[in-house]
PDB file as gemmi writes it, atoms N, CA and C in Angstrom:
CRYST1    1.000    1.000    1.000  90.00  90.00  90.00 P 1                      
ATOM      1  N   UNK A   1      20.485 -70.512-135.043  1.00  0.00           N  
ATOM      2  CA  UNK A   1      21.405 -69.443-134.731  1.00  0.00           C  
ATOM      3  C   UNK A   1      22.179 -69.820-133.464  1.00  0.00           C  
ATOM      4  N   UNK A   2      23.508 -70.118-133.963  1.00  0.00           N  
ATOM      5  CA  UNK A   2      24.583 -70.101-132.176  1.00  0.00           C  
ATOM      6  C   UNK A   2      24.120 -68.766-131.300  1.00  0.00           C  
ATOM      7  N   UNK A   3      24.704 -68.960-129.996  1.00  0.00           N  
ATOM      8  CA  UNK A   3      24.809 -68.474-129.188  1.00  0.00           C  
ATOM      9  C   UNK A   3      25.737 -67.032-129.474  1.00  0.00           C  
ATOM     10  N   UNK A   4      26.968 -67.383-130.461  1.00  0.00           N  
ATOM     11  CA  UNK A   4      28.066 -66.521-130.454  1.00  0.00           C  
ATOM     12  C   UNK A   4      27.166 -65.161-132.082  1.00  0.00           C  
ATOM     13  N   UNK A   5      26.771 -66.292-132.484  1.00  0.00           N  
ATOM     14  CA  UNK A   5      25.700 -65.143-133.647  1.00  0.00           C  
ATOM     15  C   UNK A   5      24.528 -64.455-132.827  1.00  0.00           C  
ATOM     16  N   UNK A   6      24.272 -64.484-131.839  1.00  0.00           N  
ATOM     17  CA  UNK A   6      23.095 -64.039-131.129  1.00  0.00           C  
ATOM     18  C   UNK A   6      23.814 -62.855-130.604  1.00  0.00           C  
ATOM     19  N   UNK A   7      25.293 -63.270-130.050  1.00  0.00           N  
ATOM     20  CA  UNK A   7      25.815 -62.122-129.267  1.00  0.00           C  
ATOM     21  C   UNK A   7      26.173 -61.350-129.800  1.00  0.00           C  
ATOM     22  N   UNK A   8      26.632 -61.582-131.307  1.00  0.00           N  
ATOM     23  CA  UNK A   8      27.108 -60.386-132.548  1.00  0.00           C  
ATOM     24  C   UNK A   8      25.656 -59.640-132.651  1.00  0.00           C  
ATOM     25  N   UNK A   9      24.429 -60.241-133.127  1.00  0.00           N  
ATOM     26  CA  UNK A   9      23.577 -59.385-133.273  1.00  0.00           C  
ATOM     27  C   UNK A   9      23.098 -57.976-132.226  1.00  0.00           C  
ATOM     28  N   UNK A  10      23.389 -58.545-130.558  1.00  0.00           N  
ATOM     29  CA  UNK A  10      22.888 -57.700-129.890  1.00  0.00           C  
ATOM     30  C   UNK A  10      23.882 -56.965-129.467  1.00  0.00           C  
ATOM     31  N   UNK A  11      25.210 -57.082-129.855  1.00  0.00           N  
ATOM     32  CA  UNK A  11      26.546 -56.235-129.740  1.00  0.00           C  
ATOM     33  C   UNK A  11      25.938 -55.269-130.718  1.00  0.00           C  
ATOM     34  N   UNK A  12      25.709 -55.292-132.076  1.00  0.00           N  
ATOM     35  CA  UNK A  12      25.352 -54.544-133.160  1.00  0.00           C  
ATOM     36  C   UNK A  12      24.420 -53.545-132.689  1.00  0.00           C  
ATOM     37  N   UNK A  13      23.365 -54.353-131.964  1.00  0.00           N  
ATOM     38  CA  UNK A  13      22.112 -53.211-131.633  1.00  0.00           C  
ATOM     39  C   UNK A  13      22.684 -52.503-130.385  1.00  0.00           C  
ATOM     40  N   UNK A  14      23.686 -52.427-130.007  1.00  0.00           N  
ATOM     41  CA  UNK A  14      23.996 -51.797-129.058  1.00  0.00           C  
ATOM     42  C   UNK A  14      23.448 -52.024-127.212  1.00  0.00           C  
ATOM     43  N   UNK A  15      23.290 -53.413-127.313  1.00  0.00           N  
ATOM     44  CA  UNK A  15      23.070 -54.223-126.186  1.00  0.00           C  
ATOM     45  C   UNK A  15      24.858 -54.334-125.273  1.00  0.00           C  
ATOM     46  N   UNK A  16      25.018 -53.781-124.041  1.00  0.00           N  
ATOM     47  CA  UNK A  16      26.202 -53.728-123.099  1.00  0.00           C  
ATOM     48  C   UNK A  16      26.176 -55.584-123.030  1.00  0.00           C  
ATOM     49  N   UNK A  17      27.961 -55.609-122.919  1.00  0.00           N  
ATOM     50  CA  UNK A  17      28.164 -56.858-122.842  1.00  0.00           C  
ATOM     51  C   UNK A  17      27.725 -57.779-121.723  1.00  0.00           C  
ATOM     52  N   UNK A  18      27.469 -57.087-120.482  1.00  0.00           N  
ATOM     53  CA  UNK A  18      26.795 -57.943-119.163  1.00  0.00           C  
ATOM     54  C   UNK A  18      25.560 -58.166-119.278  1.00  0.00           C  
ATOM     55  N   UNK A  19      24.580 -57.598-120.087  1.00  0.00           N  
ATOM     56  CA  UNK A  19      23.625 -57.416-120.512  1.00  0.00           C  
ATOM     57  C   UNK A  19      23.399 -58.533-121.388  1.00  0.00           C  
ATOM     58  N   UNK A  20      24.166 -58.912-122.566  1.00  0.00           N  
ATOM     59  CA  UNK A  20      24.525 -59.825-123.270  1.00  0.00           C  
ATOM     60  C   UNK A  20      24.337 -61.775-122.940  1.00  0.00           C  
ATOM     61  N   UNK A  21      25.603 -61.194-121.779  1.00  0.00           N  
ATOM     62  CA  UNK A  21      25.819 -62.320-120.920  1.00  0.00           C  
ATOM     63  C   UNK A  21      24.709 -62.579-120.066  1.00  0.00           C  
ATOM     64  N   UNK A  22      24.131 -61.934-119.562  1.00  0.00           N  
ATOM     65  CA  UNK A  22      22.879 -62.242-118.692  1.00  0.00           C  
ATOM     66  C   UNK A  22      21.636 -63.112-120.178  1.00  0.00           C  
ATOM     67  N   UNK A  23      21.474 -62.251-120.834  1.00  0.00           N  
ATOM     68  CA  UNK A  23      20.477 -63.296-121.842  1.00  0.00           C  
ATOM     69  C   UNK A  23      20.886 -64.448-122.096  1.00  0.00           C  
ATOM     70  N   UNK A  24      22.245 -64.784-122.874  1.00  0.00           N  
ATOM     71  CA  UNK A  24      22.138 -65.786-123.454  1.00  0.00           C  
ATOM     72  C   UNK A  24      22.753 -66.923-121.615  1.00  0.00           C  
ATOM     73  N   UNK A  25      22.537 -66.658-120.620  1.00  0.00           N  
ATOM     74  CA  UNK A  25      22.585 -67.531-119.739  1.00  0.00           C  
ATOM     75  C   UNK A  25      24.180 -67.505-119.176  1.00  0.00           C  
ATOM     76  N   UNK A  26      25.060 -66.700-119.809  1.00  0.00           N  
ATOM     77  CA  UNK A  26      26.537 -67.229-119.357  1.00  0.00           C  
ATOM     78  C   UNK A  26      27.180 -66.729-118.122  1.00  0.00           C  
ATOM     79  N   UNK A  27      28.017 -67.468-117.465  1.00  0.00           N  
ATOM     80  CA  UNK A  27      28.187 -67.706-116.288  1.00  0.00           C  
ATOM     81  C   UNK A  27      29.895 -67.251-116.244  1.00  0.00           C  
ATOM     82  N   UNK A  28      30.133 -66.452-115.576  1.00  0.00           N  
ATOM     83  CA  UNK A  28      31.365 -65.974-115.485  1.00  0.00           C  
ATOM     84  C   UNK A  28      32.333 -67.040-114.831  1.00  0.00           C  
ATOM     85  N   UNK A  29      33.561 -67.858-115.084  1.00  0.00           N  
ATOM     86  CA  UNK A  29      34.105 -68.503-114.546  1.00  0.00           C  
ATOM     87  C   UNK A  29      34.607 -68.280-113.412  1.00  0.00           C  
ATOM     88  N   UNK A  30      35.127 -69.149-112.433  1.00  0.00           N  
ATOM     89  CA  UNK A  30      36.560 -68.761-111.233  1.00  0.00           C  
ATOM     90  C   UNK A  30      37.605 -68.688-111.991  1.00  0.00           C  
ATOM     91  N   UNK A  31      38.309 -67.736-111.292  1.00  0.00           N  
ATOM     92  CA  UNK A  31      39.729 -68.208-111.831  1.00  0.00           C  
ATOM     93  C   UNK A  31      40.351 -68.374-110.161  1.00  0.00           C  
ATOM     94  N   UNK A  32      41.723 -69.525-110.148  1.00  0.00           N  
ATOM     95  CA  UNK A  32      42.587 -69.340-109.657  1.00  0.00           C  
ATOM     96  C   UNK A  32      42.950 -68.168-109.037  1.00  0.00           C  
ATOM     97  N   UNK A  33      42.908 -68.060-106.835  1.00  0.00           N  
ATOM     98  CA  UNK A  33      43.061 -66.783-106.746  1.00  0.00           C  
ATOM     99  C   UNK A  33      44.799 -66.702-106.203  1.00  0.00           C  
ATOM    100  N   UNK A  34      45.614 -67.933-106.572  1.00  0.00           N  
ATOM    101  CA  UNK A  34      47.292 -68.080-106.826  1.00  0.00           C  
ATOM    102  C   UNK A  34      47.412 -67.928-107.935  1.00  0.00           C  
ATOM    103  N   UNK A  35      47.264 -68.562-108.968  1.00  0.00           N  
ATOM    104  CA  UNK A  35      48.070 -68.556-110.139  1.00  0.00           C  
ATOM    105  C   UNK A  35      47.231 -67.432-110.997  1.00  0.00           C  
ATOM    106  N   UNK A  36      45.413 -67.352-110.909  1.00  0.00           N  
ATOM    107  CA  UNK A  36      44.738 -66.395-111.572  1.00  0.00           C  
ATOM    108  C   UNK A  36      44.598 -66.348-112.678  1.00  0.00           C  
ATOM    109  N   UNK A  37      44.538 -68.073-113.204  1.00  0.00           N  
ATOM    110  CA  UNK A  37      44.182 -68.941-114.058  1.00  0.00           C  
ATOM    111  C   UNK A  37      42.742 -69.146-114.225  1.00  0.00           C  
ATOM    112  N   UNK A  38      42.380 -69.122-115.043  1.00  0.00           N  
ATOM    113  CA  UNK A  38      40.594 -69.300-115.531  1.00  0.00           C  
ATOM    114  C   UNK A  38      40.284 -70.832-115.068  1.00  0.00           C  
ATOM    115  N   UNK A  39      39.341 -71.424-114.921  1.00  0.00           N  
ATOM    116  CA  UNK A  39      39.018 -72.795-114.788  1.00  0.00           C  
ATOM    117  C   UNK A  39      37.386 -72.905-114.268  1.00  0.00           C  
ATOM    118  N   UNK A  40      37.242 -74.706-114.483  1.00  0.00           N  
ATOM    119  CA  UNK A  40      35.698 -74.794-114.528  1.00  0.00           C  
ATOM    120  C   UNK A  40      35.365 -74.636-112.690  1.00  0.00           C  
ATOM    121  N   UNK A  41      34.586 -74.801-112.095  1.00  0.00           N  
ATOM    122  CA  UNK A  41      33.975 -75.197-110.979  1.00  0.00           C  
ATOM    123  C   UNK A  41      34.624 -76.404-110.633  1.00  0.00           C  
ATOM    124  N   UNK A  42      34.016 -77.833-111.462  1.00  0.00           N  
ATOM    125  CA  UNK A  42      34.558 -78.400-111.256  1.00  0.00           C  
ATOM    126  C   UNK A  42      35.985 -78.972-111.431  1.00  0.00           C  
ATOM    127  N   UNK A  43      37.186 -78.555-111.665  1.00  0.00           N  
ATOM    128  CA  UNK A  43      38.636 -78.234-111.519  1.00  0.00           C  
ATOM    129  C   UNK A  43      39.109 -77.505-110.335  1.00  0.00           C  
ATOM    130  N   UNK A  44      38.379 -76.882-109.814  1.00  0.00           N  
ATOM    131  CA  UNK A  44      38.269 -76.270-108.548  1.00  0.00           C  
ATOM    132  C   UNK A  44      38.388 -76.742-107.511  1.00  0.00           C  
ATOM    133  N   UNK A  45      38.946 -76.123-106.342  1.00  0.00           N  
ATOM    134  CA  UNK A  45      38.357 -76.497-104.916  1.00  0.00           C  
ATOM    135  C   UNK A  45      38.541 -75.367-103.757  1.00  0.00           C  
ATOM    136  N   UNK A  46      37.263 -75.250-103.414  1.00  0.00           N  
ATOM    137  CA  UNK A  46      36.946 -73.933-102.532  1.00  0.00           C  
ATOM    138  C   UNK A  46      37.667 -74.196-101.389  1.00  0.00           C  
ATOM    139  N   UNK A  47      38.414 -72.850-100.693  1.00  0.00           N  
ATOM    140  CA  UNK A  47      38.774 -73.073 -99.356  1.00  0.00           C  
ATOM    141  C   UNK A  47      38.530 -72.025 -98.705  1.00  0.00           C  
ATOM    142  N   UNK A  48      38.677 -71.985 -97.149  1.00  0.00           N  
ATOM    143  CA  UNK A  48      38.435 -70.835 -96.304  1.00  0.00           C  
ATOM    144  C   UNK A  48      39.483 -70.540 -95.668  1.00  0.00           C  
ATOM    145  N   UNK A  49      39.963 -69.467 -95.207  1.00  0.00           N  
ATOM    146  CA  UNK A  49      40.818 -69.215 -94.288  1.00  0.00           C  
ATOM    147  C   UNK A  49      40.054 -69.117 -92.943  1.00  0.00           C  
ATOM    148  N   UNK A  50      41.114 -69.538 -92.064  1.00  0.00           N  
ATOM    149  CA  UNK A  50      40.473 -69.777 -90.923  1.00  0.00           C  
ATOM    150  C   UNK A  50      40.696 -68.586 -89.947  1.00  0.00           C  
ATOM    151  N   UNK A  51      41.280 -67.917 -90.193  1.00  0.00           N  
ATOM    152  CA  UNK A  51      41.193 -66.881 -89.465  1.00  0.00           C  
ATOM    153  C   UNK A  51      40.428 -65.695 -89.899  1.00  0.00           C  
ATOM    154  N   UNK A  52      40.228 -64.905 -91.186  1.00  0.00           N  
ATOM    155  CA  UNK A  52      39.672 -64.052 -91.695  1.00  0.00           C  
ATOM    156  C   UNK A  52      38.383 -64.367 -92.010  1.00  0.00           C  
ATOM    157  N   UNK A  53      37.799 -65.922 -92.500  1.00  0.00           N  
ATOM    158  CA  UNK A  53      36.548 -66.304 -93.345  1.00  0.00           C  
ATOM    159  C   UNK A  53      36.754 -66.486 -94.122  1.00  0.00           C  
ATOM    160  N   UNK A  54      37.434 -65.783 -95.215  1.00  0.00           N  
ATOM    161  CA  UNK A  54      37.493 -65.563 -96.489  1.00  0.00           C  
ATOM    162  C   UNK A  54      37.588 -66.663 -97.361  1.00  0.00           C  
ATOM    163  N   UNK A  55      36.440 -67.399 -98.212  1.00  0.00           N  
ATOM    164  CA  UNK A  55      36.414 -68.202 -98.733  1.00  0.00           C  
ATOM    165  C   UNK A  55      36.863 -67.634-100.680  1.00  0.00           C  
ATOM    166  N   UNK A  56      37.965 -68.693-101.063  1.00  0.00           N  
ATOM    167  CA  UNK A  56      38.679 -68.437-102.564  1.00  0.00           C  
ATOM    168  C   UNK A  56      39.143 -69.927-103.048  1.00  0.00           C  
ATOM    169  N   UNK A  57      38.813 -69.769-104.658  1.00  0.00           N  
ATOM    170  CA  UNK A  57      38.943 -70.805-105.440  1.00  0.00           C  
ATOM    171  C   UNK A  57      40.662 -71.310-106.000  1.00  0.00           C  
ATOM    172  N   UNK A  58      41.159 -71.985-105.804  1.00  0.00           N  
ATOM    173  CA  UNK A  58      42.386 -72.455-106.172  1.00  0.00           C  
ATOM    174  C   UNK A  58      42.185 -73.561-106.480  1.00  0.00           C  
ATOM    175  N   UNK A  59      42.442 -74.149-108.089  1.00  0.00           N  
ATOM    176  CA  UNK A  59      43.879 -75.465-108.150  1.00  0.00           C  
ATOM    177  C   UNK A  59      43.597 -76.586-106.982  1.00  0.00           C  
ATOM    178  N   UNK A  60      43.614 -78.063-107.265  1.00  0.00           N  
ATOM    179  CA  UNK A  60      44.236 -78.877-106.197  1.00  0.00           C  
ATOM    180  C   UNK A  60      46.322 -78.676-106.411  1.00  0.00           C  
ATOM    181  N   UNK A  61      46.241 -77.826-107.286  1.00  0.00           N  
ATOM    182  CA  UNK A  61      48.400 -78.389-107.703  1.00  0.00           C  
ATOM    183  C   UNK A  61      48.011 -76.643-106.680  1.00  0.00           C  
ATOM    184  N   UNK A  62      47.518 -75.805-106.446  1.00  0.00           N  
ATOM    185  CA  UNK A  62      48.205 -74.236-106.097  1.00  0.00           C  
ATOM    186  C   UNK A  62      47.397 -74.682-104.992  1.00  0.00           C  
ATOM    187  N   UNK A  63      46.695 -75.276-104.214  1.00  0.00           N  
ATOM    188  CA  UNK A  63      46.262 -75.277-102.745  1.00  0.00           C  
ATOM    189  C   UNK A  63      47.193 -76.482-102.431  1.00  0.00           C  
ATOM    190  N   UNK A  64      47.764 -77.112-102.926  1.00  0.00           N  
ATOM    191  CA  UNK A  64      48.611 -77.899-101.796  1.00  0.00           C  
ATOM    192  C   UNK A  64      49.762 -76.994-101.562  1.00  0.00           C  
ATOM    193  N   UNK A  65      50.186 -75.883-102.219  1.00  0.00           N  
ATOM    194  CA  UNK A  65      51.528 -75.138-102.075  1.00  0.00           C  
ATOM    195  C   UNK A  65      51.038 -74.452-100.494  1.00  0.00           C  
ATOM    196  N   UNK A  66      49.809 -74.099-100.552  1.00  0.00           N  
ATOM    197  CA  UNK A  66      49.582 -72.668 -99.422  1.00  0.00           C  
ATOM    198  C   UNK A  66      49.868 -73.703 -97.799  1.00  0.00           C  
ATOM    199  N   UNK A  67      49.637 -72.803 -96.795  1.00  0.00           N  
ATOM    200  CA  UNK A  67      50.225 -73.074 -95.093  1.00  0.00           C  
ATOM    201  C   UNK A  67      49.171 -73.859 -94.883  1.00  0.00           C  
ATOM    202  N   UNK A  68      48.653 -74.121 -93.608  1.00  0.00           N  
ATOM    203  CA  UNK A  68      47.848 -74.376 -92.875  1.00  0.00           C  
ATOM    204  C   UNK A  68      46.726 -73.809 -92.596  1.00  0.00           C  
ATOM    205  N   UNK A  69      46.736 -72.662 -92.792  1.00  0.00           N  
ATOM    206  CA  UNK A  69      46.094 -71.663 -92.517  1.00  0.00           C  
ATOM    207  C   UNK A  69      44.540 -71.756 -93.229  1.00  0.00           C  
ATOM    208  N   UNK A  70      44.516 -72.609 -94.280  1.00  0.00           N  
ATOM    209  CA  UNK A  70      43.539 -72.383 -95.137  1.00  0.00           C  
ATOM    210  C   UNK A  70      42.555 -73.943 -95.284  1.00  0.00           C  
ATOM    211  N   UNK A  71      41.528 -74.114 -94.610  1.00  0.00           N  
ATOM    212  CA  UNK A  71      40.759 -75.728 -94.666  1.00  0.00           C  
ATOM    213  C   UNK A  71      39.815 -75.405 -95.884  1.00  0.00           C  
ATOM    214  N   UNK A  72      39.313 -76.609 -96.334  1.00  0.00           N  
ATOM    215  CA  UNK A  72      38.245 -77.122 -97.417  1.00  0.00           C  
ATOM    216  C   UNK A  72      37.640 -76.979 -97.241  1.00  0.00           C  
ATOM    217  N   UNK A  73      36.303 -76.454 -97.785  1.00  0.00           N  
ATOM    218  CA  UNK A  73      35.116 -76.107 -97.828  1.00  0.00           C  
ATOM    219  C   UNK A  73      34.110 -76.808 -98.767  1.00  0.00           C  
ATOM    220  N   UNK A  74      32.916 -77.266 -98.658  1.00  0.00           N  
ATOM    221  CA  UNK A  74      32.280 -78.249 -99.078  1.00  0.00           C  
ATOM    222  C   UNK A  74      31.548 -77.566-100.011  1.00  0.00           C  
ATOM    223  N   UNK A  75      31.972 -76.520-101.647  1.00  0.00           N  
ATOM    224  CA  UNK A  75      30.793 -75.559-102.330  1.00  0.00           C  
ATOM    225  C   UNK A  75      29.737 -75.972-102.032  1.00  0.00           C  
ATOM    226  N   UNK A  76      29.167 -77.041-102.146  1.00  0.00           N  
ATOM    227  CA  UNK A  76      27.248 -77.180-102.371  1.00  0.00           C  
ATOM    228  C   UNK A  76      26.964 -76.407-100.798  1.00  0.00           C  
ATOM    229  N   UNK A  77      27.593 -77.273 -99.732  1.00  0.00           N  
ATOM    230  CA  UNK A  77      27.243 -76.182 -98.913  1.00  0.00           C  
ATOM    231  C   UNK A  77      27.370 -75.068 -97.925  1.00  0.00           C  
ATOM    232  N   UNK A  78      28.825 -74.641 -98.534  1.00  0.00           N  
ATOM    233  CA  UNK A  78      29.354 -72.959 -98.380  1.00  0.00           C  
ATOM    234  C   UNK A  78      29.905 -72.784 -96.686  1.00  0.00           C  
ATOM    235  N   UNK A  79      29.959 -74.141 -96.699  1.00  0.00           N  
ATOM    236  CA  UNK A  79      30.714 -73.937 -94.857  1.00  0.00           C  
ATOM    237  C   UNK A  79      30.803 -75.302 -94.755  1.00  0.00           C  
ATOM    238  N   UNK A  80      32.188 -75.263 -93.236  1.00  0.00           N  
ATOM    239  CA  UNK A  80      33.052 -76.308 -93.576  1.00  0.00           C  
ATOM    240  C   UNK A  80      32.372 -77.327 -92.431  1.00  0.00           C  
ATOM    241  N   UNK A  81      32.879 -78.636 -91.804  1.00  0.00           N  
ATOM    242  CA  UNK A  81      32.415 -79.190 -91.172  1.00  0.00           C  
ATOM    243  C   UNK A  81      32.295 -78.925 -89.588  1.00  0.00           C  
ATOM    244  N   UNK A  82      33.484 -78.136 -89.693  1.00  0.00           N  
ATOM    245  CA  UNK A  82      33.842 -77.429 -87.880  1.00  0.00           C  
ATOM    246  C   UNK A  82      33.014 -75.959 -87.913  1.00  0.00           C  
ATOM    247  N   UNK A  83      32.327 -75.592 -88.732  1.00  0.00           N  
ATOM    248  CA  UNK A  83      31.664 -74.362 -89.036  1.00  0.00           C  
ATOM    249  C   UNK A  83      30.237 -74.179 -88.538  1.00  0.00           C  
ATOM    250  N   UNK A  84      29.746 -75.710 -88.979  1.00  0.00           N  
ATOM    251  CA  UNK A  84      28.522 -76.242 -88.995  1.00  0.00           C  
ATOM    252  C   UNK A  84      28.002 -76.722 -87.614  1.00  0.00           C  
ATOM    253  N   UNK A  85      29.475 -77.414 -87.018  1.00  0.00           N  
ATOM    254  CA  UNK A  85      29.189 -78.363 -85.443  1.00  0.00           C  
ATOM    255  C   UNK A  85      29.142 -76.850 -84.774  1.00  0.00           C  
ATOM    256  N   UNK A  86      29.886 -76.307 -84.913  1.00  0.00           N  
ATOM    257  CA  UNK A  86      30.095 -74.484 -83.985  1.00  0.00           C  
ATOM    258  C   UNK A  86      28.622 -74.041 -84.095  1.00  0.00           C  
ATOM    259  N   UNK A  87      28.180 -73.941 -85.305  1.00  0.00           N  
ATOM    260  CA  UNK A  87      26.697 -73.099 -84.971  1.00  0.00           C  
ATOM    261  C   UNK A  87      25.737 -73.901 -84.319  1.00  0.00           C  
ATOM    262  N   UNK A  88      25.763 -75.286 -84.622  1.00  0.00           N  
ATOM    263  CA  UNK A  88      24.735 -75.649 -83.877  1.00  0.00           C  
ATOM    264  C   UNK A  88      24.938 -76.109 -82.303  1.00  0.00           C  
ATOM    265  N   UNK A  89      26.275 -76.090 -81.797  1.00  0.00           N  
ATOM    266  CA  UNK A  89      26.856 -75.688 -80.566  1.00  0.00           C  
ATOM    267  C   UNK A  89      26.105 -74.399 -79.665  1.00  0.00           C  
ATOM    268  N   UNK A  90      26.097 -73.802 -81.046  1.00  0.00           N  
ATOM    269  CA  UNK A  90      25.773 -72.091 -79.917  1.00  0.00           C  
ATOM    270  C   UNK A  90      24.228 -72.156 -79.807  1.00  0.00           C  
ATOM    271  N   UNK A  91      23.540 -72.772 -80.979  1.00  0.00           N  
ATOM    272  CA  UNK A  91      22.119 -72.770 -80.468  1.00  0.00           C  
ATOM    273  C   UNK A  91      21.645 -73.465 -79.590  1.00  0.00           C  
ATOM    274  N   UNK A  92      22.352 -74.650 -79.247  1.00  0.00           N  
ATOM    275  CA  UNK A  92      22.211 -75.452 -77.917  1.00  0.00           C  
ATOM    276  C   UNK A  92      22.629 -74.185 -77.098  1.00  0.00           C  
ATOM    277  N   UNK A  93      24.059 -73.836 -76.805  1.00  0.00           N  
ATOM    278  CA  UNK A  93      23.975 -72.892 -75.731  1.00  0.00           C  
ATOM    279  C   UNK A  93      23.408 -71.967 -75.208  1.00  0.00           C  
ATOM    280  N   UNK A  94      22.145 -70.835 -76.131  1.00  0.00           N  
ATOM    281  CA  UNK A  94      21.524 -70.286 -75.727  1.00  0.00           C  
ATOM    282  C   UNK A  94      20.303 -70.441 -74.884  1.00  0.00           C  
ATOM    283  N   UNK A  95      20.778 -69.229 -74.050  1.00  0.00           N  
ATOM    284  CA  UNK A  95      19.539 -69.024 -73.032  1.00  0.00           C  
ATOM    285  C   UNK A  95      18.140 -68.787 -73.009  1.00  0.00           C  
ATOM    286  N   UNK A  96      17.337 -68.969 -72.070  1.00  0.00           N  
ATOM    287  CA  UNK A  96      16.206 -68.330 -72.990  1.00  0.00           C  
ATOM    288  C   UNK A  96      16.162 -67.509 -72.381  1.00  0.00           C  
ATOM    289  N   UNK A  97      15.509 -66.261 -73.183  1.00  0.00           N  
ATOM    290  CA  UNK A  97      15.251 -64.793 -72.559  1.00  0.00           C  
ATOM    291  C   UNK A  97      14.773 -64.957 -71.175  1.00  0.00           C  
ATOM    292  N   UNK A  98      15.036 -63.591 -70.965  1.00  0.00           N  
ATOM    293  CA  UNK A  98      13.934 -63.442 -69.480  1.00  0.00           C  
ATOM    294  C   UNK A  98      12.909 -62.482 -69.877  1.00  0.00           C  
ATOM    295  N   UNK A  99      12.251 -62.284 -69.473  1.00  0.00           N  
ATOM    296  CA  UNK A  99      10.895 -61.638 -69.647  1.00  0.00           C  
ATOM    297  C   UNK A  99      11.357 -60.020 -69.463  1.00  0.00           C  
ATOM    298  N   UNK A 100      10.753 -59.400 -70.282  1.00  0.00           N  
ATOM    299  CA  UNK A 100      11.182 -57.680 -69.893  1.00  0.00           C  
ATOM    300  C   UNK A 100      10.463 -57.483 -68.502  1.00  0.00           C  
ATOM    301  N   UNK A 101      10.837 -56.296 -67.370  1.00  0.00           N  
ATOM    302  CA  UNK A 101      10.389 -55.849 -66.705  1.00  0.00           C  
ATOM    303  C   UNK A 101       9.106 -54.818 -67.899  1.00  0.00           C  
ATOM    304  N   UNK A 102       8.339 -54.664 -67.101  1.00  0.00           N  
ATOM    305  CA  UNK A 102       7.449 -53.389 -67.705  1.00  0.00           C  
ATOM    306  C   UNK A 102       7.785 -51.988 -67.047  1.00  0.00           C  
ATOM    307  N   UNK A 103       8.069 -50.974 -68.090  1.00  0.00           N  
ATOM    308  CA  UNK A 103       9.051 -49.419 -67.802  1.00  0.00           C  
ATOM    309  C   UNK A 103       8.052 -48.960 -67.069  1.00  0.00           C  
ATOM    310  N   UNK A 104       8.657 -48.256 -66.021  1.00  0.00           N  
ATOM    311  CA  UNK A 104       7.284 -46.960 -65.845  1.00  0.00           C  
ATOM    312  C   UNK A 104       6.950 -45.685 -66.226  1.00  0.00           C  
ATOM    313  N   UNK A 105       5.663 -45.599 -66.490  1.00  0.00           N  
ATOM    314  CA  UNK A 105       5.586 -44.617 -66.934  1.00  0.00           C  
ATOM    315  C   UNK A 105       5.690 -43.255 -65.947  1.00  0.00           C  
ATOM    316  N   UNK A 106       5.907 -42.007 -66.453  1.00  0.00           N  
ATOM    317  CA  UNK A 106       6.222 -41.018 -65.603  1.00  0.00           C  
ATOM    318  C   UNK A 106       4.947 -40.376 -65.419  1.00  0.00           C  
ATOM    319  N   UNK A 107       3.796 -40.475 -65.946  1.00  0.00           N  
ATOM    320  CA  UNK A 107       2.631 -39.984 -65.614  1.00  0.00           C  
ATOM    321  C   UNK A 107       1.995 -40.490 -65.030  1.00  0.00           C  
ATOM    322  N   UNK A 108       2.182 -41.992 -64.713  1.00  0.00           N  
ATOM    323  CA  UNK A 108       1.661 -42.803 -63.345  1.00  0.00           C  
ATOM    324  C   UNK A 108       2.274 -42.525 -61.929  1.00  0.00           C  
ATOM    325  N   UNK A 109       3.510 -41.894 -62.001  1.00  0.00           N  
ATOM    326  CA  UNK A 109       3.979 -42.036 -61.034  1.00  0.00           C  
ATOM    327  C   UNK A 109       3.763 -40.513 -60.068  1.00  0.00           C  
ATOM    328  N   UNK A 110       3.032 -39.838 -60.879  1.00  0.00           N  
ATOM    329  CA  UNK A 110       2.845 -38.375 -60.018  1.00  0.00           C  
ATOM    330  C   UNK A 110       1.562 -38.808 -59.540  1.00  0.00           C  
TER     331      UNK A 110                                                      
END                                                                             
């Protein structure tokens, strides 16, 4: 039995289509967030904007159109190379705590 006869059967029994899609394993594509064209992962290439975060899938032909504004992002691992040197920048920079004072209590102090 295909995949697409599996999905007729549980359409029939009144199985919701996300429901559907979750059993037989299927994976909702990207599409293009310029042109808003369907495509695989790999046809893809993730980018971030650098000012907002906002990471979106475009085209190598619809990401060479966009500004500057927008660098490459490495999918496997979801942040870019200046993203990566920055965080581990700041964990070098931190301080180490100082120790709490201990509060006083108000019933010691009468």
């Amino acid at each position: 039995m295909t995949s697409r006869d599996e999905a007729v059967k549980l359409s029939k029994a009144g199985v919701s289509y996300a429901e559907i899609g979750r059993r037989l394993g299927m994976k909702r594509a990207p599409n293009c967030f310029l042109c808003g064209r369907f495509a695989s992962i790999k046809d893809l290439v993730l980018l971030r904007h650098k000012k907002s975060g906002i990471r979106r899938w475009f085209h190598p032909s619809c990401a060479s159109d966009l500004n500057d504004s927008w660098e490459q992002v490495d999918s496997s691992l979801g942040e870019t190379f200046d993203e990566s040197h920055e965080r581990a920048r700041q964990i070098v920079k931190r301080k180490p705590t100082k120790p709490r004072k201990p509060t006083l209590d108000p019933e010691a102090m009468l």
